[in-house]
C-alpha positions in Angstrom: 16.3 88.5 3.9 19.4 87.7 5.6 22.2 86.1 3.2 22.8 82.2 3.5 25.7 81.3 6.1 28.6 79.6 5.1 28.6 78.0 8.5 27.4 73.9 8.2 24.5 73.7 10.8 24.9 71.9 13.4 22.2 69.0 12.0 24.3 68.9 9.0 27.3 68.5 11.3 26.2 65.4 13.3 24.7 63.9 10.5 27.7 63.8 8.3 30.2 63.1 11.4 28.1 59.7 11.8 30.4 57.1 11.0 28.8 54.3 8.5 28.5 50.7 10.3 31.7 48.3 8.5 31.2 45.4 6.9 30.8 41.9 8.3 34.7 41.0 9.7 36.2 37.9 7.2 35.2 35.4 8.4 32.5 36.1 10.6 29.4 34.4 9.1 31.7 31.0 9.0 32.6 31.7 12.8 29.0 32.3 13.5 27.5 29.2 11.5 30.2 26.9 13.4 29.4 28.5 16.8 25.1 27.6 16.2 26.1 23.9 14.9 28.8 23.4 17.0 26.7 20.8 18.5 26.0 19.2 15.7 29.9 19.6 14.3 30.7 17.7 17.8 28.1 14.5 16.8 29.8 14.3 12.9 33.3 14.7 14.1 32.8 11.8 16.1 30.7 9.6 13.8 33.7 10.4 11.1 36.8 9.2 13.2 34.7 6.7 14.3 34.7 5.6 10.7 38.0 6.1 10.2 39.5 4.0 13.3 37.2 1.4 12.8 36.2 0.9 8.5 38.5 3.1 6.6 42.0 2.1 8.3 41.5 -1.6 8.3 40.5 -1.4 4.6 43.2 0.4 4.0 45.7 -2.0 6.1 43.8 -5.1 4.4 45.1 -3.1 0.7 48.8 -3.0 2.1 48.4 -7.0 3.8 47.7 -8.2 0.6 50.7 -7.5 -0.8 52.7 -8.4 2.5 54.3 -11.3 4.3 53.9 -10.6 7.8 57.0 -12.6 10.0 58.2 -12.1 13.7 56.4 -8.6 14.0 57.9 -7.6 10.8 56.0 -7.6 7.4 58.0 -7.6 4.0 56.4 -6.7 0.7 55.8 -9.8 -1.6 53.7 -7.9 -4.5 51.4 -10.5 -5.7 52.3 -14.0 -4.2 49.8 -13.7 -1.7 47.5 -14.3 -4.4 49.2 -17.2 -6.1 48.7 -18.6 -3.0 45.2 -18.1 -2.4 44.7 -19.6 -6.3 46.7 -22.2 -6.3 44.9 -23.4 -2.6 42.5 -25.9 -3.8 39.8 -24.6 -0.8 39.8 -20.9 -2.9 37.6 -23.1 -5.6 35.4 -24.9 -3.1 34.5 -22.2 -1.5 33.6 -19.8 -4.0 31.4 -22.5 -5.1 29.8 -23.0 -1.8 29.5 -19.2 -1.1 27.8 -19.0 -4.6 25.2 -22.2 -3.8 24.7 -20.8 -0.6 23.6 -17.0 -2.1 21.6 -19.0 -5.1 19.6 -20.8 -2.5 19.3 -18.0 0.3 18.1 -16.0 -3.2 15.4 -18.6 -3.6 14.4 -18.6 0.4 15.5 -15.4 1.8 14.9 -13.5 -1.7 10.6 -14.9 -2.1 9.5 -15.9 1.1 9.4 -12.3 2.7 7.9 -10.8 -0.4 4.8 -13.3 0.1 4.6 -12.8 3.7 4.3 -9.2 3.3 2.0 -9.7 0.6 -0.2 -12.2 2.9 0.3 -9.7 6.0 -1.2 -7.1 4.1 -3.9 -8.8 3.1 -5.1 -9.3 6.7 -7.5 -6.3 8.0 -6.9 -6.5 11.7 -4.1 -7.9 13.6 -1.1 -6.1 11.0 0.4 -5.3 14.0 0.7 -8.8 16.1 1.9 -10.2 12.7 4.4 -7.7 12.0 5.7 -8.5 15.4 5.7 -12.2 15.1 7.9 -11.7 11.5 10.4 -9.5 13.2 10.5 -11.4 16.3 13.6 -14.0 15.0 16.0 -11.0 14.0 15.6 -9.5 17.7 17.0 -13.2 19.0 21.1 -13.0 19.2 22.6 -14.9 16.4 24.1 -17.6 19.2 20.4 -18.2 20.9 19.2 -19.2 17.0 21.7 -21.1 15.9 21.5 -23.2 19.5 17.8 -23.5 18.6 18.3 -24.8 15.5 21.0 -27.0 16.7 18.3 -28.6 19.1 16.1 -28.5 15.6 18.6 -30.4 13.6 20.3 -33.2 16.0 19.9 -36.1 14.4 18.9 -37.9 17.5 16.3 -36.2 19.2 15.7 -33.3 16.9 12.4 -31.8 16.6 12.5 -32.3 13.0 13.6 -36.1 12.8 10.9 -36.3 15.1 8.6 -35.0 13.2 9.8 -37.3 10.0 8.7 -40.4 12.3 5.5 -39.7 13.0 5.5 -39.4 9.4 7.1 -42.8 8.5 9.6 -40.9 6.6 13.5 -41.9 6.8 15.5 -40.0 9.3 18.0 -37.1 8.3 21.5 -36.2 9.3 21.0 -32.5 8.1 24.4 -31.0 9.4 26.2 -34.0 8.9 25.3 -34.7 5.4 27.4 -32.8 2.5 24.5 -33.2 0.6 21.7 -31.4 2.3 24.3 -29.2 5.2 23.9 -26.1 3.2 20.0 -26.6 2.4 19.9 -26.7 6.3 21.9 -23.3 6.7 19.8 -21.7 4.3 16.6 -22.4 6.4 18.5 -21.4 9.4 19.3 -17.9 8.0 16.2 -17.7 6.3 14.5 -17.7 9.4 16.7 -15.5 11.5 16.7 -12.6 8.8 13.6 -12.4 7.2 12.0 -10.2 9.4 13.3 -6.9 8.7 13.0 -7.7 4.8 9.3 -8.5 5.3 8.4 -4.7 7.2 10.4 -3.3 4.3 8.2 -5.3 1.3 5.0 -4.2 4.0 5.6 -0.5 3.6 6.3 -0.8 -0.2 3.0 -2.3 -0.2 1.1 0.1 1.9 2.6 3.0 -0.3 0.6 1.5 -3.7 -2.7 3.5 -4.4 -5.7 1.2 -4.2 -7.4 2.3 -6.9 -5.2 0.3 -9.0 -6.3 -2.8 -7.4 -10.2 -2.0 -7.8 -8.9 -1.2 -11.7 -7.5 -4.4 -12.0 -10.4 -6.2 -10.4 -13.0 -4.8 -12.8 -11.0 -5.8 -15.6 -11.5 -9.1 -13.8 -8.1 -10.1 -12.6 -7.6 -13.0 -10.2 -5.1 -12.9 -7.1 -1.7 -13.7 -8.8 -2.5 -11.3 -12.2 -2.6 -8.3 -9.6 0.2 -9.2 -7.8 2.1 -9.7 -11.4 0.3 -6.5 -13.1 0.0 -4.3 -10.0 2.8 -5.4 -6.7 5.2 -6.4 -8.8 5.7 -3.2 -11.0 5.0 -0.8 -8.4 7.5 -2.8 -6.3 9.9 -3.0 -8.9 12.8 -1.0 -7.2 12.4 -2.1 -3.9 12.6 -5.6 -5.5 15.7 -4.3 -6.9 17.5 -2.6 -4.1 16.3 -5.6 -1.4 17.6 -8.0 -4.2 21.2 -6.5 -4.0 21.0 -6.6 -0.5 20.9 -9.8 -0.4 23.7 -10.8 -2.7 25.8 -9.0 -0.7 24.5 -9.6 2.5 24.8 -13.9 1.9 28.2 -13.6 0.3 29.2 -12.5 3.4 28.1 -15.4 5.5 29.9 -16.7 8.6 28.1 -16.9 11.6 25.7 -20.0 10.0 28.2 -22.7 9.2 30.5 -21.4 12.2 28.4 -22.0 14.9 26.3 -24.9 12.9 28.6 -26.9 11.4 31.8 -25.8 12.7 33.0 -23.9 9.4 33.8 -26.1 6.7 31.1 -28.8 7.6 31.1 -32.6 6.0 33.8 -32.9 3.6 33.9 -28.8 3.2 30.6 -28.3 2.0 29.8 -25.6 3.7 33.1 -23.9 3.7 32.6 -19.9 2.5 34.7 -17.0 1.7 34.4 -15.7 4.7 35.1 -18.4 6.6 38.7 -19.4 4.6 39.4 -16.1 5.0 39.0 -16.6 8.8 41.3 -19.8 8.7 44.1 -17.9 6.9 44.0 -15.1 9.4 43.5 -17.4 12.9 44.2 -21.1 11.6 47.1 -20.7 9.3 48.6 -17.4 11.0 48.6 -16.5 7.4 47.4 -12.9 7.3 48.4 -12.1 4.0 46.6 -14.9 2.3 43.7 -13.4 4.2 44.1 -10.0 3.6 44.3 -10.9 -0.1 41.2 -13.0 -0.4 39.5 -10.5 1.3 40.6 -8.0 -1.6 39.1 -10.0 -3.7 35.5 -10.4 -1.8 36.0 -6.7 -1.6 36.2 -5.9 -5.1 33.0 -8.4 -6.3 30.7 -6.8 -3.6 31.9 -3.3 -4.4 30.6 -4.1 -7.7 27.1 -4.9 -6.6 27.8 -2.0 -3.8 28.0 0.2 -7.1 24.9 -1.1 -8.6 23.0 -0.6 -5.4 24.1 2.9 -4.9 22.7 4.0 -8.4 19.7 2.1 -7.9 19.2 4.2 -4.2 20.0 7.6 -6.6 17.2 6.7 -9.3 14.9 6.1 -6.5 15.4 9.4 -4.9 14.8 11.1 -8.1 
């Protein structure tokens, strides 16, 4: 038997001589993720200074305004006088009045009748679709070629509706030139022009409940209105909720209404809003700290409600 050799084989050689593959290079997985979404980087990076030009900077400009004077090009800080002025202007009172009339009322309107037109809508077993159509149809008008409709709809001399009251024998109405009944007028107006997409929301919350709750509830013999209180309504609860704060802050923010329908601030400023002072300050008054401060305040009520919606949207998710 020959003795052992010293000698590594050759085998042996290679297989120790094979160099062992290195780590991953700092960095690389992050340079590799970025390179496979790089499209998708592209689409954000736009969507976020897109947000930022347009959202976020005026915001932020409208937080330094309201504590400005601006005068020949030049704006000098005032602190809060801006604000004295907006209290002590005896519009500020009126319209925060209006604004909340206007969101009670569009609550009462634009809050219940989309709820019951889903609720009829579904009842329907053929033709969901035409109908659906025919709700949604208003919100695809512009907001110009609706209010001009209703304009024709409310002229108190050969308006459809005054029309309409005569071949009732019922008194003629000056609906956008009486204080009294202007803002019942916008209501309808808006009513009509936004229900649409409220309705196909309350439709799919609708479609989503199981029917054997229904056939539950009728063989414990309950009528039309106890299943829509002991059935819709709680399995609609959040979505009630959510659509509920929409609205709030949706009508609090009105504008286009009594701009185009009654010119802003409407007989004897009934129908002046928020909104629409702040758009005097700013344009009318050349005032833009006045508006910037107003607008402060509208900020921080509907961030309020904002806040409230947000959790609402979380406890749905979960």
């Amino acid at each position: 038997m020959s003795a052992p050799s010293l000698t590594p084989s050759k085998a042996g050689s290679s297989r120790r001589s094979t160099p062992r593959p290195e780590g991953p290079a700092p960095g690389g997985a992050f340079a590799k993720s970025l390179r496979r979404n790089l499209t998708a980087h592209s689409f954000l990076i736009g969507a976020v200074v897109c947000f930022a030009v347009f959202s976020w900077w005026p915001m932020a400009r409208e937080f330094l305004l309201a504590f400005q004077r601006t005068e020949s090009g030049e704006s000098v800080w005032v602190g809060l006088d801006n604000f004295r002025t907006v209290f002590n202007d005896p519009a500020f009172w009126q319209a925060w009045g209006n604004t909340l009339w206007y969101t009670a009322l569009a609550l009462v309107l634009g809050f219940l009748v989309p709820f019951v037109l889903a609720i009829t809508i579904n009842e329907f077993r053929h033709g969901k679709g035409y109908l659906r159509l025919l709700v949604y149809l208003p919100v695809m008008l512009p907001p110009v070629a609706a209010v001009l409709l209703f304009q024709y709809l409310y002229d108190p001399g050969y308006g459809l509706l005054n029309e309409l009251l005569g071949l009732l024998h019922l008194p003629e109405q000056q609906w956008l030139q009486d204080a009294d009944i202007a803002m019942f007028a916008l209501v309808i107006a808006s009513t009509w022009m936004n229900m649409g997409g409220a309705t196909l929301i309350y439709l799919a919350a609708l479609q989503g409940i199981p029917g054997e709750l229904y056939e539950a509830a009728e063989l414990d013999g309950a009528g039309l209105f106890r299943k829509i209180w002991h059935v819709t309504i709680p399995q609609t609860r959040l979505i009630l909720s959510l659509m509920l704060l929409m609205q709030i802050i949706a009508t609090m923010q009105v504008f286009v209404e009594p701009f185009l329908l009654t010119g802003g601030a409407g007989p004897e400023g009934s129908t002046t809003t928020v909104v629409y002072l702040i758009y005097q300050y700013a344009f009318n008054f050349d005032n833009y700290g006045a508006a910037a401060a107003l607008g402060l305040l509208l900020l921080v009520l509907l961030a309020g409600f904002s806040a409230a919606y947000v959790k609402l949207s979380r406890a749905e998710e979960e």
